[in-house]
N, CA, C and O atoms as a GROMACS GRO file, in nm:
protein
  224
    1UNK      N    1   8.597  14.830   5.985
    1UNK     CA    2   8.676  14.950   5.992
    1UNK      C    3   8.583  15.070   6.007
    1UNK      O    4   8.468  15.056   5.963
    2UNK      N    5   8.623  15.206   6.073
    2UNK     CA    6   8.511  15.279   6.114
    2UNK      C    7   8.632  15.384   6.032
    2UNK      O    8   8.752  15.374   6.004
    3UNK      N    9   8.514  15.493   6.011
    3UNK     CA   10   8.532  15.604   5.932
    3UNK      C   11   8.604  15.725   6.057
    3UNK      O   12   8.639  15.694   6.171
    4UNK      N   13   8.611  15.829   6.011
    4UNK     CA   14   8.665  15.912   6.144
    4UNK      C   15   8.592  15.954   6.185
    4UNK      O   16   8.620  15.988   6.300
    5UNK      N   17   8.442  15.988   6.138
    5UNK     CA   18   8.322  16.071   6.153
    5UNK      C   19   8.250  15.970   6.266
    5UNK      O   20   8.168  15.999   6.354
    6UNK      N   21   8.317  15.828   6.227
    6UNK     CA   22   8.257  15.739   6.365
    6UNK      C   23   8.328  15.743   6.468
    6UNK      O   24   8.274  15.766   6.576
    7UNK      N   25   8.435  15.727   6.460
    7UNK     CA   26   8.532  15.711   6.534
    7UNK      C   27   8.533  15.862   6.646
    7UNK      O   28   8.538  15.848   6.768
    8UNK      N   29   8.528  15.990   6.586
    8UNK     CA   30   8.489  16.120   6.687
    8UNK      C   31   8.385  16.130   6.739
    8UNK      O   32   8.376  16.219   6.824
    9UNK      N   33   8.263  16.043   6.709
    9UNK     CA   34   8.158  16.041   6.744
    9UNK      C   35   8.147  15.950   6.903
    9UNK      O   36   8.083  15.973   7.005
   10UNK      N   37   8.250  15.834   6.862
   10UNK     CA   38   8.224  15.730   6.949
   10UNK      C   39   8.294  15.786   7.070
   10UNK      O   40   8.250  15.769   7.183
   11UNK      N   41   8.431  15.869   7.039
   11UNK     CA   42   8.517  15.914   7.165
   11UNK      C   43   8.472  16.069   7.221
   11UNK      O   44   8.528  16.136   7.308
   12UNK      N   45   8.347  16.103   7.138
   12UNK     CA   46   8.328  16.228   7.185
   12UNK      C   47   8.412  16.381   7.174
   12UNK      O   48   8.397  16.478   7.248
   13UNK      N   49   8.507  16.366   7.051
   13UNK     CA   50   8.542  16.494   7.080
   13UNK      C   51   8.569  16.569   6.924
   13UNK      O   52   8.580  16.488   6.833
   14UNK      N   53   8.580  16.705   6.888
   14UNK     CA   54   8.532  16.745   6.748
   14UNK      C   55   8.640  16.696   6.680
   14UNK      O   56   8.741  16.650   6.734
   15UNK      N   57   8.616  16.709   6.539
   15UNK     CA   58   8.672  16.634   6.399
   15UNK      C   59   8.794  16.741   6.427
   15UNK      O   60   8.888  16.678   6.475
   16UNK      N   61   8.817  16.849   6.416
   16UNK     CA   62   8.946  16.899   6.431
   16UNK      C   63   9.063  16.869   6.550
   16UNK      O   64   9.184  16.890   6.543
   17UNK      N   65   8.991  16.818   6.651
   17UNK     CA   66   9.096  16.742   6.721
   17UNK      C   67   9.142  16.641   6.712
   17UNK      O   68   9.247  16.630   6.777
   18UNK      N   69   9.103  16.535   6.644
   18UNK     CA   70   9.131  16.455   6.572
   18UNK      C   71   9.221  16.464   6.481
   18UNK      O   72   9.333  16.415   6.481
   19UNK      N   73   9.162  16.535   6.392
   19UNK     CA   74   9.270  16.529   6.289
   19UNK      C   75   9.456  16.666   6.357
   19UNK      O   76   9.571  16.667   6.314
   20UNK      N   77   9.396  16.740   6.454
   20UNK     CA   78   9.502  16.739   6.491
   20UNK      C   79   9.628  16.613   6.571
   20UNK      O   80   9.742  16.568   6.568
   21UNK      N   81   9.487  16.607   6.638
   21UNK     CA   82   9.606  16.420   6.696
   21UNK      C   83   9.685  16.357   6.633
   21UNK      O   84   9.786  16.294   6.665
   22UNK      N   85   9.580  16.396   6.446
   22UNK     CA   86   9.661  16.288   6.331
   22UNK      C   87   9.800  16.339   6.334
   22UNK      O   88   9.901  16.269   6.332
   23UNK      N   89   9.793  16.460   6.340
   23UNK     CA   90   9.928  16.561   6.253
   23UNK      C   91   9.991  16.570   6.367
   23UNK      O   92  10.089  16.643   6.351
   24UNK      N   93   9.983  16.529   6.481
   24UNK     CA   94  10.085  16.504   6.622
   24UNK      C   95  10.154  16.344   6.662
   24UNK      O   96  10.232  16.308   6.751
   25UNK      N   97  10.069  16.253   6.523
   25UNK     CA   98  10.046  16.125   6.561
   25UNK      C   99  10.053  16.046   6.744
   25UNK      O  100  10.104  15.946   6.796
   26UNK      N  101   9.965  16.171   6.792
   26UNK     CA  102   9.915  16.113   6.884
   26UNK      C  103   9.766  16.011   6.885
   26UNK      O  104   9.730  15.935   6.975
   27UNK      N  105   9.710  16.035   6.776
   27UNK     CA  106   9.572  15.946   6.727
   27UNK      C  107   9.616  15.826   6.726
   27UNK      O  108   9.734  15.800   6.750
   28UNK      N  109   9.472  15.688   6.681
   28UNK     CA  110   9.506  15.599   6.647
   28UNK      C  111   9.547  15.608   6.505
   28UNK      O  112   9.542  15.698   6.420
   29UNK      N  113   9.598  15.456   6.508
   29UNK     CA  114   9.687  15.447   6.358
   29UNK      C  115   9.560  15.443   6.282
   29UNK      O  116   9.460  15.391   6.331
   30UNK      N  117   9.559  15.512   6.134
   30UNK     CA  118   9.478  15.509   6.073
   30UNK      C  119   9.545  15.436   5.928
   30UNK      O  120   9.667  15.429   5.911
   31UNK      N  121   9.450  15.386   5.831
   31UNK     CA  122   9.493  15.338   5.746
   31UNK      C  123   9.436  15.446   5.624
   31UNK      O  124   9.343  15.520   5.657
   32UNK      N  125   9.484  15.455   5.496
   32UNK     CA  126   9.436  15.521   5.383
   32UNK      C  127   9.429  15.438   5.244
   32UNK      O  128   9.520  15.390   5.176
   33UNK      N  129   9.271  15.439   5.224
   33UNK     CA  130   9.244  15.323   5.147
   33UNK      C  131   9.282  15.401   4.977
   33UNK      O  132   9.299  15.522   4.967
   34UNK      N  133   9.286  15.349   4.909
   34UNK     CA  134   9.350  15.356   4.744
   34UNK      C  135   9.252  15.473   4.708
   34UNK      O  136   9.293  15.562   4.633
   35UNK      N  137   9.115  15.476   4.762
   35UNK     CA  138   9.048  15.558   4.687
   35UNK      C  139   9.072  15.730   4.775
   35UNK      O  140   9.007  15.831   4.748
   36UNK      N  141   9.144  15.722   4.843
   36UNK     CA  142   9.136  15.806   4.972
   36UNK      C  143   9.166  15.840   5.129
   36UNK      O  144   9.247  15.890   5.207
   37UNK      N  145   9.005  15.755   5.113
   37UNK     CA  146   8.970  15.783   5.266
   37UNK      C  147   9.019  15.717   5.318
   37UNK      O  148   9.087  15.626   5.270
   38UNK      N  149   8.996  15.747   5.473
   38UNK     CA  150   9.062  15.713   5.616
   38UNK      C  151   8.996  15.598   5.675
   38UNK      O  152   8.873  15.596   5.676
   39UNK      N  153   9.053  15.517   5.717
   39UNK     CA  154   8.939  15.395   5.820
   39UNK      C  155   9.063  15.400   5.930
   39UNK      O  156   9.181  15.433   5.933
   40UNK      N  157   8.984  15.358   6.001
   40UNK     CA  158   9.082  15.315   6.166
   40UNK      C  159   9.014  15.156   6.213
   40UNK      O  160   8.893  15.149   6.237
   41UNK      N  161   9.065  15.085   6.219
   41UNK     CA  162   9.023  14.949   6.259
   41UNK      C  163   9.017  14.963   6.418
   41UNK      O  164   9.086  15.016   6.505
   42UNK      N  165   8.904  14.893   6.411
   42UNK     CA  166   8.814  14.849   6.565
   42UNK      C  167   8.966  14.832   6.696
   42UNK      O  168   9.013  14.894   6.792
   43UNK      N  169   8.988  14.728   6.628
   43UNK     CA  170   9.121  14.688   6.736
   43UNK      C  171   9.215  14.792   6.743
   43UNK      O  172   9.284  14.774   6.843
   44UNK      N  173   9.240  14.872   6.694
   44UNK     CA  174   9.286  14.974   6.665
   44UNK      C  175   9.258  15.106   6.749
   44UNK      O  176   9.328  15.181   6.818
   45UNK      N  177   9.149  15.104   6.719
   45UNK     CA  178   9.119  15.237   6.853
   45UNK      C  179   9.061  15.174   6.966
   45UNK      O  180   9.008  15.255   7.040
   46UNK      N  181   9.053  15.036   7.010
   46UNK     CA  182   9.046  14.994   7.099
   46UNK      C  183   9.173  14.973   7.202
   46UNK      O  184   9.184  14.970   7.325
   47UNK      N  185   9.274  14.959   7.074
   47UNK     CA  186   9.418  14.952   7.163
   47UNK      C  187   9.499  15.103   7.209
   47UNK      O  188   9.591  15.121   7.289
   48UNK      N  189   9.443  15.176   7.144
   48UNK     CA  190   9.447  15.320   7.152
   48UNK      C  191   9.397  15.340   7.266
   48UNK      O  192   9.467  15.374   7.362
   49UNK      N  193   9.311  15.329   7.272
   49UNK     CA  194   9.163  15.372   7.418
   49UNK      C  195   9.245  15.337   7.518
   49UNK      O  196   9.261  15.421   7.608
   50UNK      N  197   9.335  15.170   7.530
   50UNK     CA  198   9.344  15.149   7.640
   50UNK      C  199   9.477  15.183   7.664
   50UNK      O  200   9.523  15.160   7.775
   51UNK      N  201   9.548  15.234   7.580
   51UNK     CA  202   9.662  15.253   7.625
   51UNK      C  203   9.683  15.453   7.706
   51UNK      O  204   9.768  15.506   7.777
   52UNK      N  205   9.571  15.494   7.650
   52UNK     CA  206   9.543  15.613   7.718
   52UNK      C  207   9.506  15.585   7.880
   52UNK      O  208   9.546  15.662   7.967
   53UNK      N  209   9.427  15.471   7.910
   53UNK     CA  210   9.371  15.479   8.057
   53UNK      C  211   9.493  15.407   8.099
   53UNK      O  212   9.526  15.422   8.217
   54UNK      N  213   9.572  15.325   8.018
   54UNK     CA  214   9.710  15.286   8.172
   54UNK      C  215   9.812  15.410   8.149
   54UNK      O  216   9.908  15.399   8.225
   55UNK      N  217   9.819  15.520   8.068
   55UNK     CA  218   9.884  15.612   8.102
   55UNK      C  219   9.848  15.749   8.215
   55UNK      O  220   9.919  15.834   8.267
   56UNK      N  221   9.656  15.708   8.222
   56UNK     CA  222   9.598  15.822   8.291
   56UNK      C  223   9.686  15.768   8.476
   56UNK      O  224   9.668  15.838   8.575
   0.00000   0.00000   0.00000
């Protein structure tokens, strides 16, 4: 599971767009673990990724 700090890193674009995406739930699905924080699973923003390029 990748953090969000990986996850904006890997797609290139700043932490506030992101977390706006969250609050549009246009982002990937994210999960929220007991202590908190955010993870997004691999398959997860992989299925994300691709569902952006068959909409481009």
């Amino acid at each position: 599971m990748l953090t969000i700090s990986e996850v904006v890193e890997e797609i290139g674009v700043p932490l506030s767009t992101f977390y706006r995406w969250r609050q549009l739930k246009k982002g990937p699905r994210a999960i929220k673990l007991p202590n908190g924080a955010v993870r997004i699973r691999r398959s997860e923003l992989e299925r994300w990724i691709t569902a952006l390029e068959e909409a481009a």
